[in-house]
C-alpha positions as CSV (number, residue, x, y, z in Angstrom):
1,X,-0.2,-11.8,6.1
2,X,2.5,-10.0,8.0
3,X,5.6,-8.2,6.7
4,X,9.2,-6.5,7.9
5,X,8.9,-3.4,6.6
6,X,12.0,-4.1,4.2
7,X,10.3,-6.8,2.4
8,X,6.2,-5.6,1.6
9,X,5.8,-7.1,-1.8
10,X,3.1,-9.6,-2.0
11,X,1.4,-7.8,1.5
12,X,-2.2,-6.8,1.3
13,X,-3.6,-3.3,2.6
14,X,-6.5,-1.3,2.7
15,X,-6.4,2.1,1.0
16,X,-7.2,4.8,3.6
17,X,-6.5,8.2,1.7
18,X,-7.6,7.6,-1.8
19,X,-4.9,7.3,-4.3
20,X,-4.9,9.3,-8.3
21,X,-2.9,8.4,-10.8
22,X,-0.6,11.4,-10.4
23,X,-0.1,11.4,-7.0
24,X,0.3,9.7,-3.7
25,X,-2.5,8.1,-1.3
26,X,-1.7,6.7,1.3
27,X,-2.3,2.5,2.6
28,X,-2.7,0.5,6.4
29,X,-0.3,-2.5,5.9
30,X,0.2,-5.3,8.6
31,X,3.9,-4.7,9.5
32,X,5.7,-6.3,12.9
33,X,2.3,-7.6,14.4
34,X,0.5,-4.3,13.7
35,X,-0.6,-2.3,10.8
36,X,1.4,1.1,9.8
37,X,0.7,4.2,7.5
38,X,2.7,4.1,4.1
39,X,2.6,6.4,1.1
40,X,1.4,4.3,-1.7
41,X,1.6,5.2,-5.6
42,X,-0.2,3.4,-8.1
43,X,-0.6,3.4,-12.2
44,X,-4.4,3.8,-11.9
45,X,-7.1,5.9,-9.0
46,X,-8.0,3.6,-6.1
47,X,-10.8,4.3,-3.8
48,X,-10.8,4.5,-0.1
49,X,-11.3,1.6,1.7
50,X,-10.3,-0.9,-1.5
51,X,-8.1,-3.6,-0.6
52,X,-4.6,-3.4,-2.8
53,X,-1.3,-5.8,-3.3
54,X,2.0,-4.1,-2.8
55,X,4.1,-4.9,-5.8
56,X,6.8,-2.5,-5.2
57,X,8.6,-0.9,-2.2
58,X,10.2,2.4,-3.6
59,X,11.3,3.4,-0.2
60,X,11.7,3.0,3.6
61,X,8.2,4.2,4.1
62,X,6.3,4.3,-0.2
63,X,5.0,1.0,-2.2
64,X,3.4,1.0,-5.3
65,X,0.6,-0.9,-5.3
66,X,-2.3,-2.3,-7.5
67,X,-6.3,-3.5,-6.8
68,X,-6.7,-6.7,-5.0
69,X,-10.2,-8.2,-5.8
């Protein structure tokens, strides 16, 4: 699934910097025909390399985000 950066809710990443609970990781999203770099923020740790669903787009370039199975 691909997205315009405007509109990532529903898009699935992989995690690439692991993301804790009170901070920032960071996600590869498939954006324009390619995949791009966004900070991601989530309510709970994720792992490196775990697939996640963007629920939220807080910014131009942050989602927040929660596991995808």
């Amino acid at each position: 699934m691909s997205a315009d950066a405007a509109n990532l809710v529903g898009v699935i990443g992989r995690v690439t910097v692991p993301i804790p609970s009170d901070g920032p990781g960071e996600v590869l999203l498939p954006v324009r025909g390619g995949t791009e770099a966004f900070a991601a923020w989530s309510d709970e740790p994720i792992e490196k390399h775990a697939r996640v669903l963007v629920v939220e787009t807080t910014s131009a370039r942050s989602v927040i985000v929660t596991p995808f199975p």
